[in-house]
Each structure stands twice: as C-alpha cells, then as structure tokens.
Biotite code that builds the C-alpha atoms (Angstrom):
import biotite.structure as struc

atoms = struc.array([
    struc.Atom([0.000, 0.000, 0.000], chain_id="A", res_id=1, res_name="UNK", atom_name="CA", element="C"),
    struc.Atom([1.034, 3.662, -0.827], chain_id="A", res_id=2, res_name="UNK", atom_name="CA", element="C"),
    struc.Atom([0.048, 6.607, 0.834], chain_id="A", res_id=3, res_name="UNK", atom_name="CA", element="C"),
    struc.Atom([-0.710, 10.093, -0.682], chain_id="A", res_id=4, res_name="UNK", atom_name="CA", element="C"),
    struc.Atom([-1.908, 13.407, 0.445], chain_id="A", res_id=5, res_name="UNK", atom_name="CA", element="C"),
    struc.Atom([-4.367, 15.206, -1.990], chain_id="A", res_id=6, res_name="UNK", atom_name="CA", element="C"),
    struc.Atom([-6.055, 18.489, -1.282], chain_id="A", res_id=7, res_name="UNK", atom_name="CA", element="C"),
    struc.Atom([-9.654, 19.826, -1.972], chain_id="A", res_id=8, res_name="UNK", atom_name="CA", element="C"),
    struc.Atom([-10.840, 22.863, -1.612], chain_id="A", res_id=9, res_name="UNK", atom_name="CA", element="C"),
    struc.Atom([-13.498, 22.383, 0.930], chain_id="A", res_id=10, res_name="UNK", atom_name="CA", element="C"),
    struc.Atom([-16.320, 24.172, -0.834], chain_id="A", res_id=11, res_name="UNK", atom_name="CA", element="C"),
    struc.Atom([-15.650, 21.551, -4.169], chain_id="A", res_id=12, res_name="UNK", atom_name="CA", element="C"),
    struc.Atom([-15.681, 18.283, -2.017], chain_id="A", res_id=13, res_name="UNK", atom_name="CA", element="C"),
    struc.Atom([-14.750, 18.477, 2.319], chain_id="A", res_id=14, res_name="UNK", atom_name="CA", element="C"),
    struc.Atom([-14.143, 15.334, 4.429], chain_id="A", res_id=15, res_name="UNK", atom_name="CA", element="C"),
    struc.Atom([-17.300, 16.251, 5.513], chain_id="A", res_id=16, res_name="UNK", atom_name="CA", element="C"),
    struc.Atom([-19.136, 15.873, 2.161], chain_id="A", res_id=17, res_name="UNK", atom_name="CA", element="C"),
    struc.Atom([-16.738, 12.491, 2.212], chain_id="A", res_id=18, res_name="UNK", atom_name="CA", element="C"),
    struc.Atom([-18.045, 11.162, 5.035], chain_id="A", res_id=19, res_name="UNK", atom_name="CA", element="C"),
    struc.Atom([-21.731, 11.892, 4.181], chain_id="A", res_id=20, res_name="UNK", atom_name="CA", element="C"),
    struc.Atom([-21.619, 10.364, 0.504], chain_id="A", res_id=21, res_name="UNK", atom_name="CA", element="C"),
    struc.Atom([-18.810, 7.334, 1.265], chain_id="A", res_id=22, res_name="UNK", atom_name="CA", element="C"),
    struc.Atom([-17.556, 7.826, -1.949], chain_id="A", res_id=23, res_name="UNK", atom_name="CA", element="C"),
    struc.Atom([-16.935, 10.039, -4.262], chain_id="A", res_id=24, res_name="UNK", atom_name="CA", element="C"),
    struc.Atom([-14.947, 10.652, -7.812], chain_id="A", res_id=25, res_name="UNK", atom_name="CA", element="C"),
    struc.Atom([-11.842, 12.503, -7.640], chain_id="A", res_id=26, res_name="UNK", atom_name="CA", element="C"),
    struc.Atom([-11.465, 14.413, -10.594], chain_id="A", res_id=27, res_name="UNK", atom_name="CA", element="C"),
    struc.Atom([-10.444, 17.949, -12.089], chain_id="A", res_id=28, res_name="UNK", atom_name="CA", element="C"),
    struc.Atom([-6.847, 17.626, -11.553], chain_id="A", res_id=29, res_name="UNK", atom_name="CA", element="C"),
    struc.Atom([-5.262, 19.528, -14.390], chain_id="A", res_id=30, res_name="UNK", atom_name="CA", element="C"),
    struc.Atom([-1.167, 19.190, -13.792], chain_id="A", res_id=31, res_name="UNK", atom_name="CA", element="C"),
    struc.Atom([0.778, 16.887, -15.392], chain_id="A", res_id=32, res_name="UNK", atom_name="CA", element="C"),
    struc.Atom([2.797, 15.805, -11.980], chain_id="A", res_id=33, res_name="UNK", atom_name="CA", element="C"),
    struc.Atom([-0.303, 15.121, -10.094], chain_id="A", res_id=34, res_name="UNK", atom_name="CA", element="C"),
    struc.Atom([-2.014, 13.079, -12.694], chain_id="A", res_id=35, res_name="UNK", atom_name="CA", element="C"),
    struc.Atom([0.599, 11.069, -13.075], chain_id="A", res_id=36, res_name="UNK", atom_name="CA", element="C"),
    struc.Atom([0.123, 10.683, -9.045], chain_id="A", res_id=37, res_name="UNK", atom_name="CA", element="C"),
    struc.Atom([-3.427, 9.615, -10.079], chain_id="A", res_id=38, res_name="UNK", atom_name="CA", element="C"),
    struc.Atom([-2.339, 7.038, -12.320], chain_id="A", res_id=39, res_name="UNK", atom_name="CA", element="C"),
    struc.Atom([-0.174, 5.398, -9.792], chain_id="A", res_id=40, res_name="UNK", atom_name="CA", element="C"),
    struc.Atom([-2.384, 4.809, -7.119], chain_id="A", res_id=41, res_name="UNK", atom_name="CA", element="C"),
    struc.Atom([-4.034, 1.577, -6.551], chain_id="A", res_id=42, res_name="UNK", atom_name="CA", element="C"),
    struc.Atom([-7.151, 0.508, -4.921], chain_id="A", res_id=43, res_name="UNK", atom_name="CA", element="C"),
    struc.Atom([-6.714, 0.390, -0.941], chain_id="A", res_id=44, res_name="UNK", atom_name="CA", element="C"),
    struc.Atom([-4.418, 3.306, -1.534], chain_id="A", res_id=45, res_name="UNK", atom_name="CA", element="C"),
    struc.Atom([-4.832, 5.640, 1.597], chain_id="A", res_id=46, res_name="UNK", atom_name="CA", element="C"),
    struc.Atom([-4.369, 9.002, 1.445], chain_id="A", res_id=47, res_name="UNK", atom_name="CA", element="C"),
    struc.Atom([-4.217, 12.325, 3.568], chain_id="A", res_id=48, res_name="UNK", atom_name="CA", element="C"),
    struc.Atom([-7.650, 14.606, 2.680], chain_id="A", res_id=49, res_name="UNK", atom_name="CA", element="C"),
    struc.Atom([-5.903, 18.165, 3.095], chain_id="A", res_id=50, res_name="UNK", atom_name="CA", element="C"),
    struc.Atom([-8.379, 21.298, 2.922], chain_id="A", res_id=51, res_name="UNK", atom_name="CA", element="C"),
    struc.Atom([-6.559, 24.053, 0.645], chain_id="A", res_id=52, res_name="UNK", atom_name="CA", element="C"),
    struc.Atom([-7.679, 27.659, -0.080], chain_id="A", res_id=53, res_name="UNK", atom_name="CA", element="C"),
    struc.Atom([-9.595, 27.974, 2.587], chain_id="A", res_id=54, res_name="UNK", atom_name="CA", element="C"),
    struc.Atom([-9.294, 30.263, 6.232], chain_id="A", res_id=55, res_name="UNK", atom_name="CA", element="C"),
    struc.Atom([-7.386, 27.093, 7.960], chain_id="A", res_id=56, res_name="UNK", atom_name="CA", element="C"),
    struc.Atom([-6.325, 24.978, 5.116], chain_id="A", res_id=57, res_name="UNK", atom_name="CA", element="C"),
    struc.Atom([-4.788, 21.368, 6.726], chain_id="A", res_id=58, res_name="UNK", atom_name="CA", element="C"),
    struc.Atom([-4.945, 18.056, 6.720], chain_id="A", res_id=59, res_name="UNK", atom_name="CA", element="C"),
    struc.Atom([-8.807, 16.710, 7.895], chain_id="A", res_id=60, res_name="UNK", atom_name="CA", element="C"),
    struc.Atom([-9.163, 13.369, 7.784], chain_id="A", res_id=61, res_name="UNK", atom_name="CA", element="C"),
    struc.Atom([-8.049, 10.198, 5.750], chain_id="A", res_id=62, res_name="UNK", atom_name="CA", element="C"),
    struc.Atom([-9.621, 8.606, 2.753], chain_id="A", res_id=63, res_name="UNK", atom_name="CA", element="C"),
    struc.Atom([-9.151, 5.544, 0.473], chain_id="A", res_id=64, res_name="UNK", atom_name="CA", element="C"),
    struc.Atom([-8.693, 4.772, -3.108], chain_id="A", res_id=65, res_name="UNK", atom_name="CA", element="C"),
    struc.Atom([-11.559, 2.789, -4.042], chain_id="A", res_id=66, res_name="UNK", atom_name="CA", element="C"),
    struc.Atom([-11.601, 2.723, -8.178], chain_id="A", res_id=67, res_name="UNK", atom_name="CA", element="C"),
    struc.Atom([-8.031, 3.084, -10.023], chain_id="A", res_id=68, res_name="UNK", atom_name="CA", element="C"),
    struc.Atom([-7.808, 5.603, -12.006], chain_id="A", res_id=69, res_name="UNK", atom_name="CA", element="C"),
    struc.Atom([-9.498, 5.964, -15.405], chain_id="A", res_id=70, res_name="UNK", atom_name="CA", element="C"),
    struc.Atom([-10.496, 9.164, -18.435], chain_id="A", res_id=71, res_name="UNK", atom_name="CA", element="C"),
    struc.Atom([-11.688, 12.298, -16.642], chain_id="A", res_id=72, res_name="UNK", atom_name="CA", element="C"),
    struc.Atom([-14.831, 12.835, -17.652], chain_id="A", res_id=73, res_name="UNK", atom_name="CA", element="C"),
    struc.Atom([-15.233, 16.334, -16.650], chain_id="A", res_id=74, res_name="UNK", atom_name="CA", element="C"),
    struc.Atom([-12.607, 17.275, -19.404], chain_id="A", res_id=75, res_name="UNK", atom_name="CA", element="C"),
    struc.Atom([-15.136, 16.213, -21.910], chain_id="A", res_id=76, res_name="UNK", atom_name="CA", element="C"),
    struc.Atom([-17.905, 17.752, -20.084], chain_id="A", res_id=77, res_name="UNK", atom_name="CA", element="C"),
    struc.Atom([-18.357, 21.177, -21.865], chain_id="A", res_id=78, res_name="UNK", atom_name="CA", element="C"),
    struc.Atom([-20.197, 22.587, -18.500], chain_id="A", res_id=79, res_name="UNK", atom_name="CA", element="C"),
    struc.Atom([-17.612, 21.572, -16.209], chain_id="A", res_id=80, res_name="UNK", atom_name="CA", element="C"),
    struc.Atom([-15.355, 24.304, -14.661], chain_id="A", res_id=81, res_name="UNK", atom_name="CA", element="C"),
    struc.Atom([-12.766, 21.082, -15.316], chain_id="A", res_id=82, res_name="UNK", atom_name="CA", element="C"),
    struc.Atom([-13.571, 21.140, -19.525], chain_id="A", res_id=83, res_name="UNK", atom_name="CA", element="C"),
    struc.Atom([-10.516, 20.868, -21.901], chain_id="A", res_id=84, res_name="UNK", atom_name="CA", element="C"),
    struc.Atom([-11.553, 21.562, -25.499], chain_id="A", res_id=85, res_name="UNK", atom_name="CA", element="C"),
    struc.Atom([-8.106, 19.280, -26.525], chain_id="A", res_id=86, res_name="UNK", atom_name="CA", element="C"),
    struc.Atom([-9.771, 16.424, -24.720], chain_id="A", res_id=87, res_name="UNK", atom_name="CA", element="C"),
    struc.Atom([-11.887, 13.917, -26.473], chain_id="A", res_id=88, res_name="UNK", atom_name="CA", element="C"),
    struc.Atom([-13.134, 10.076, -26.376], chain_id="A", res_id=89, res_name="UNK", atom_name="CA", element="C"),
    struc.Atom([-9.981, 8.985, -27.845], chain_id="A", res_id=90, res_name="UNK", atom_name="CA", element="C"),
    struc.Atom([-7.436, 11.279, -26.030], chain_id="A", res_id=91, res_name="UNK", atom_name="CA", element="C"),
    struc.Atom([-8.083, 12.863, -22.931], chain_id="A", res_id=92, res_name="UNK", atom_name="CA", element="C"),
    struc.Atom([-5.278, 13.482, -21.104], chain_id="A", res_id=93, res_name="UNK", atom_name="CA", element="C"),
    struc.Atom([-6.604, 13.672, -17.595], chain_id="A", res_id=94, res_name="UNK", atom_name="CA", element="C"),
    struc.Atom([-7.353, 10.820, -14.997], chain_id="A", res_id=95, res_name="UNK", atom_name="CA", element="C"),
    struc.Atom([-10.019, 10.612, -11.995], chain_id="A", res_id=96, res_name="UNK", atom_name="CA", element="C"),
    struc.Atom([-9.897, 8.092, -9.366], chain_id="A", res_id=97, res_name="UNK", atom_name="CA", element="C"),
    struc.Atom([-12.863, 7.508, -7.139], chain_id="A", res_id=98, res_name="UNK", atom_name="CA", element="C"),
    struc.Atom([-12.060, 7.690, -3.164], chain_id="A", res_id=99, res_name="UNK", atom_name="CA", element="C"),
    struc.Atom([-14.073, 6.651, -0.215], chain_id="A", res_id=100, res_name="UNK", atom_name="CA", element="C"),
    struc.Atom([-14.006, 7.891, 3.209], chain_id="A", res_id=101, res_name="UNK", atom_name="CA", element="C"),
    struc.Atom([-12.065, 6.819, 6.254], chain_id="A", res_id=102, res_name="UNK", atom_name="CA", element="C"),
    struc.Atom([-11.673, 8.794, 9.239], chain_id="A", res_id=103, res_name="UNK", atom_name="CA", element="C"),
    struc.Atom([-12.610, 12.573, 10.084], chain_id="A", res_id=104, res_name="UNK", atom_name="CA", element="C"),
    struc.Atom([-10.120, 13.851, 12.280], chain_id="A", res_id=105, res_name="UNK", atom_name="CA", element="C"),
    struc.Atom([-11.185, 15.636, 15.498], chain_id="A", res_id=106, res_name="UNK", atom_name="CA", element="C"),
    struc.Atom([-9.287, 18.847, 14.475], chain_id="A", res_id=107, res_name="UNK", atom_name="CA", element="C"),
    struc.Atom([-7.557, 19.869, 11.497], chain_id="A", res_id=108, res_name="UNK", atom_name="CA", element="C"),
    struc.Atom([-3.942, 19.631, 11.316], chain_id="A", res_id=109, res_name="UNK", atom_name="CA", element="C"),
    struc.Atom([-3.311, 23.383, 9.923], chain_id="A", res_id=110, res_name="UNK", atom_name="CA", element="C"),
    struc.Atom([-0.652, 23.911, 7.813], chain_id="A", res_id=111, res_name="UNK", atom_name="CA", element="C"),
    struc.Atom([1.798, 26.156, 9.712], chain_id="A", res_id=112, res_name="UNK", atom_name="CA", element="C"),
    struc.Atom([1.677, 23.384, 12.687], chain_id="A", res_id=113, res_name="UNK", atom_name="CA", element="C"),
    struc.Atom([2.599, 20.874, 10.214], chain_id="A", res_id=114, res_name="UNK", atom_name="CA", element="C"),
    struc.Atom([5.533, 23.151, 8.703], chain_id="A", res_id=115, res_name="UNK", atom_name="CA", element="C"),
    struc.Atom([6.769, 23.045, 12.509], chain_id="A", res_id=116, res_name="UNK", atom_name="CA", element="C"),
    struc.Atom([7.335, 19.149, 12.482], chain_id="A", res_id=117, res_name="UNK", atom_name="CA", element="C"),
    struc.Atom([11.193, 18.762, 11.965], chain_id="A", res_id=118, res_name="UNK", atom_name="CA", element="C"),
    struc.Atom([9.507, 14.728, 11.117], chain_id="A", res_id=119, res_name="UNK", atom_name="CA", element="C"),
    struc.Atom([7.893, 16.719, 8.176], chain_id="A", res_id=120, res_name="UNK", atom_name="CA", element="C"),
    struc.Atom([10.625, 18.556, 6.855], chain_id="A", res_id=121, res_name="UNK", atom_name="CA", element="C"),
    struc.Atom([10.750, 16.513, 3.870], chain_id="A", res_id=122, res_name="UNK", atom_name="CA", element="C"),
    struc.Atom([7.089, 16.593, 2.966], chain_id="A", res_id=123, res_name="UNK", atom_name="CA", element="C"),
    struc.Atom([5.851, 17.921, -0.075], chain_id="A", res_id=124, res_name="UNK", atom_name="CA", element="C"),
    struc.Atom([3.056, 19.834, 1.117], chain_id="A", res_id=125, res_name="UNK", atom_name="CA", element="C"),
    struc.Atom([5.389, 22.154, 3.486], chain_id="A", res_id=126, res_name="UNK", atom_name="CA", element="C"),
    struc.Atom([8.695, 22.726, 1.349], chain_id="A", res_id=127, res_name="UNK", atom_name="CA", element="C"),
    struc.Atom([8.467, 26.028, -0.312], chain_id="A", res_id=128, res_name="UNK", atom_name="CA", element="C"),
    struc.Atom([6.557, 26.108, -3.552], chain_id="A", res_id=129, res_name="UNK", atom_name="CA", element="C"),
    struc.Atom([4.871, 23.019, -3.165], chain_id="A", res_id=130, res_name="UNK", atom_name="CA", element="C"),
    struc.Atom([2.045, 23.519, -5.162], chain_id="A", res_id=131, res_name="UNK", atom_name="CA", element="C"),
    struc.Atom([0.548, 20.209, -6.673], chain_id="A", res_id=132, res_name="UNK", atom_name="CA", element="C"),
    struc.Atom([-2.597, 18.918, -5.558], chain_id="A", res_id=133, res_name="UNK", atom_name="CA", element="C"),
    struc.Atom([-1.808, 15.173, -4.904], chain_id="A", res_id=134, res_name="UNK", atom_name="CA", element="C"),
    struc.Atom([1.576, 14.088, -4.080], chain_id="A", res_id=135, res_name="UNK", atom_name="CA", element="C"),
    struc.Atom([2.860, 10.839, -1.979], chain_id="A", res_id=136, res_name="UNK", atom_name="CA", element="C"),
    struc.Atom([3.446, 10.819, 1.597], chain_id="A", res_id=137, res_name="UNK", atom_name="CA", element="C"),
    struc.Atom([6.246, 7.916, 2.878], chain_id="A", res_id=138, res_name="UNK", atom_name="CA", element="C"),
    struc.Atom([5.335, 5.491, 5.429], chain_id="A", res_id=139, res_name="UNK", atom_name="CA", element="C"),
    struc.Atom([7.585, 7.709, 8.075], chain_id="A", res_id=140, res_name="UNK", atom_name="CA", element="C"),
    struc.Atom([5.692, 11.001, 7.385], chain_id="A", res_id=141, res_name="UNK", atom_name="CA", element="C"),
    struc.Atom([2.288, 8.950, 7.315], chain_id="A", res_id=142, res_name="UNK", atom_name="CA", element="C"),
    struc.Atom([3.156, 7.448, 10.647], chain_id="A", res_id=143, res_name="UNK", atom_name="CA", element="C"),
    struc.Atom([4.291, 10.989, 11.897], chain_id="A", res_id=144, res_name="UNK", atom_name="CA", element="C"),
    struc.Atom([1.142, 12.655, 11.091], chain_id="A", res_id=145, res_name="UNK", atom_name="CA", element="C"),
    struc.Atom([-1.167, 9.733, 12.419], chain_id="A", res_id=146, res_name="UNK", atom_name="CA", element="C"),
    struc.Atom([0.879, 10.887, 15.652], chain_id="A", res_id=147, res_name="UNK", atom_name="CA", element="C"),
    struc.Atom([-0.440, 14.330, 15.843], chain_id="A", res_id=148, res_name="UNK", atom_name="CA", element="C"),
    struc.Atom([-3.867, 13.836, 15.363], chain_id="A", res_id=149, res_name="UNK", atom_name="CA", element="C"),
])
C-alpha cells in the first residue's frame, strides 16, 4: 500500500461531504505531476484529505482509493469548470480516481503546525513552492502525522 496526500478545496468536495456520501470521484486535476500521481495509485491506496484555499487549510481526515484511475470525464464535459476543449473520447489526457471515506479527524492539522514538524521537513506539502494537488506521503511522514492527530 502507498500513501498520498491530496487536497480539496473544501467548498468543491470536504471530508465532511466524504463522510456523508462514502464515496466520491476525484477528478479535475489539471497538472501533469499530479495526474501522473493519479495514475499510480491503486485501490486500498490511503491518502491524507488536506483542505486548501480555505481560512485554515490542513490536513482533515483520511480517505481511500476505491476505483483506479481511469479518463476524466469532466474534461469532456463542456459545463464543467474542469472542460478541456483538446480532450476527447480517444485522447483525454486527464485521470479521476474515485475515493471513499475513512476517518474525520477531530481537528484539522493546519498547515503552519505541520511546517513546525522537523519529522515533516521533507514533505511535499510544506517545502516552499509546493504547489501540486496530490503528491505521496512515505510510510515515516504517514506514521508521523497519524501521531499528531
């Protein structure tokens, strides 16, 4: 098993919606980096559901993959804030996966707390410019955030 951390804006999909659906499709991810991310995972995949662009972005909760990944289909979806006119039935580019929820954490784990983890240091999600939306976590930084919640 793999762990990642992906982030959501909380007003698209929260651990909250998560948790009240089960599961949901991941999609919309429009860099190269992270959809390769995407296509990586495998199903039991867990991952770290991290709130971004919001007043106390941070890590919420955990989720699973439940569905490898497979064609976007908000690329081809001319109504979709996610819509890429290159994209079609034959070639699109982008990749969903669909994720199901696994824990809600009591608090969130806000980003300038995690930043002050010297076990984090080597985290994607707190070096300077980070700015993809899924990225992998190792089994040391997973077990080092499981510790702070």
């Amino acid at each position: 098993m793999a762990y990642w951390l992906m982030k959501s804006e909380p007003d698209e999909l929260s651990i909250k919606d998560l948790a009240r659906l089960g599961e949901a499709r991941w999609d919309g991810v429009r860099n190269y980096q992270a959809r390769n991310f995407l296509r990586a995972m495998a199903v039991g995949d867990q991952f770290f559901f991290y709130h971004s662009s919001c007043p106390e972005p941070g890590i919420a909760g955990i989720a699973r993959i439940s569905a490898a990944a497979y064609p976007d289909p908000t690329a081809l979806d001319p109504q979709s804030h996610y819509f890429d006119a290159k994209a079609n039935d034959a070639k699109n580019p982008w990749s969903a996966v669909d994720v199901a929820h696994v824990e809600t954490f009591g608090k969130v784990l806000q980003l300038g707390y995690l930043k002050q983890q010297t076990a984090l240091a080597e985290l994607p999600l707190v070096q300077k410019g980070s700015r993809l939306s899924v990225m992998p976590v190792t089994a040391e930084q997973w077990a080092a955030v499981l510790a702070l919640r």
